[in-house]
C-alpha positions in Angstrom: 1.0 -3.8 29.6 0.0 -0.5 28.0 -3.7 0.5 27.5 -3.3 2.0 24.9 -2.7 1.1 21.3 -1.7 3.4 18.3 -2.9 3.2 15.0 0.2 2.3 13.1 0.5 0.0 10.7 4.6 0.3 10.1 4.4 -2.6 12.8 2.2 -4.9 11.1 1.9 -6.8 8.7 -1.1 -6.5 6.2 -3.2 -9.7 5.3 -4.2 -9.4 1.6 -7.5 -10.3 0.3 -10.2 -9.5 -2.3 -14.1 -10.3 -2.3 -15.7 -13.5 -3.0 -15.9 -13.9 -7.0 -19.7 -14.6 -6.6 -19.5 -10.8 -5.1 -17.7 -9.0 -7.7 -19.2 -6.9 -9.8 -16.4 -5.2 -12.0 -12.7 -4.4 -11.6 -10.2 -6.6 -9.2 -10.1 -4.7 -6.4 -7.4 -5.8 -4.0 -7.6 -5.7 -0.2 -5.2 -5.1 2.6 -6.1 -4.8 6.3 -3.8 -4.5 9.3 -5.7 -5.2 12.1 -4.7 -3.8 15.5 -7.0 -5.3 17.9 -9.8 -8.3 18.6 -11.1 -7.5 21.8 -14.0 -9.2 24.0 -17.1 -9.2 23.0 -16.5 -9.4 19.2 -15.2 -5.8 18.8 -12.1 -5.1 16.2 -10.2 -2.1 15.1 -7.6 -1.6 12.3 -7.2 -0.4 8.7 -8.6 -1.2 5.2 -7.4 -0.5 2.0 -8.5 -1.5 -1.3 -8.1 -0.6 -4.8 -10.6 0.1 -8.1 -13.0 -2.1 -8.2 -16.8 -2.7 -7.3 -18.6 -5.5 -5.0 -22.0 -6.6 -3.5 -21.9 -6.1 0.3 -23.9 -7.5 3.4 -23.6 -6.6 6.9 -23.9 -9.0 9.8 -22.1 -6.9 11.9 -21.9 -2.7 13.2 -19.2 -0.8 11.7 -18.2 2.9 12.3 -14.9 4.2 10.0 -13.7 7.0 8.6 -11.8 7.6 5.4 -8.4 8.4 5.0 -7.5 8.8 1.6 -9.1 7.7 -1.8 -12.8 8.1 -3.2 -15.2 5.5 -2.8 -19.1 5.3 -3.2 -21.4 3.2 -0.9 -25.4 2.8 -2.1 -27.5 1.0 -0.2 -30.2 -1.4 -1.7 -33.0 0.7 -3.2 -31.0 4.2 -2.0 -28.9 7.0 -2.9 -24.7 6.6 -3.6 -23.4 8.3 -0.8 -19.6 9.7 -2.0 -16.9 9.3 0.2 -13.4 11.2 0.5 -10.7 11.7 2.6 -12.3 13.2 6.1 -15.7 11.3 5.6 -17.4 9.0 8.3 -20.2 6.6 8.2 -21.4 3.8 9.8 -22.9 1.0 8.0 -25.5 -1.2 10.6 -26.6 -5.0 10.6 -28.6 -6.0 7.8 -27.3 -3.3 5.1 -27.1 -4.7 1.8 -26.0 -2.8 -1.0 -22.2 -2.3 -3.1 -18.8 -1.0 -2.5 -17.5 0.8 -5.5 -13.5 2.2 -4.7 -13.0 4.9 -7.5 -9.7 5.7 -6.3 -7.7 3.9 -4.0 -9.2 4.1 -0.7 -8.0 3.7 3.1 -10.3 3.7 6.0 -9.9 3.2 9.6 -12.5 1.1 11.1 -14.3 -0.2 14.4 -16.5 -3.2 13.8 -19.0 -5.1 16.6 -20.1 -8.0 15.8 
């Protein structure tokens, strides 16, 4: 067994998914998400795409990732947008609550601790 794993998703197969309708709040933004690993201690690693659309968010959960491709814009409850393009990293902590709006198509990579 390797210890290392690539980030290639030619060997996967995505699992397609959208928000929860009581979420959405315009467009019908479509998910997919090849996840590459689910390791102890509730960490997981892959990559997220999703097209136009906008959606309430809440974090449970730590999450680093860093975007690919597309334009999207994060704002927090009560904050600024912050605009994200292709080369842009963030993480988003526990307890954030705020929207996900894709403007363009967008792909990140991502860690996530639970």
């Amino acid at each position: 067994m390797t210890l290392v794993l690539p980030f290639d998703i030619s060997a996967i197969e995505p699992e397609e998914g959208a928000p929860a309708p009581d979420r959405l709040i315009s467009g019908e933004p479509k998910f997919r998400t090849w996840n590459f690993e689910e390791a102890d201690g509730g960490v997981y690693a892959g990559v997220w795409e999703s097209t136009p659309g906008k959606w309430r968010i809440v974090y449970d959960e730590w999450e680093y990732f860093h975007i690919l491709d597309g334009y999207s814009i994060v704002t927090e409850e009560g904050g600024e947008p912050i605009h994200l393009l292709a080369g842009d990293r963030l993480i988003l902590r526990p307890g954030f609550r705020g929207s996900w709006e894709v403007v363009e198509t967008t792909r990140k990579d991502y860690v996530i601790r639970h």
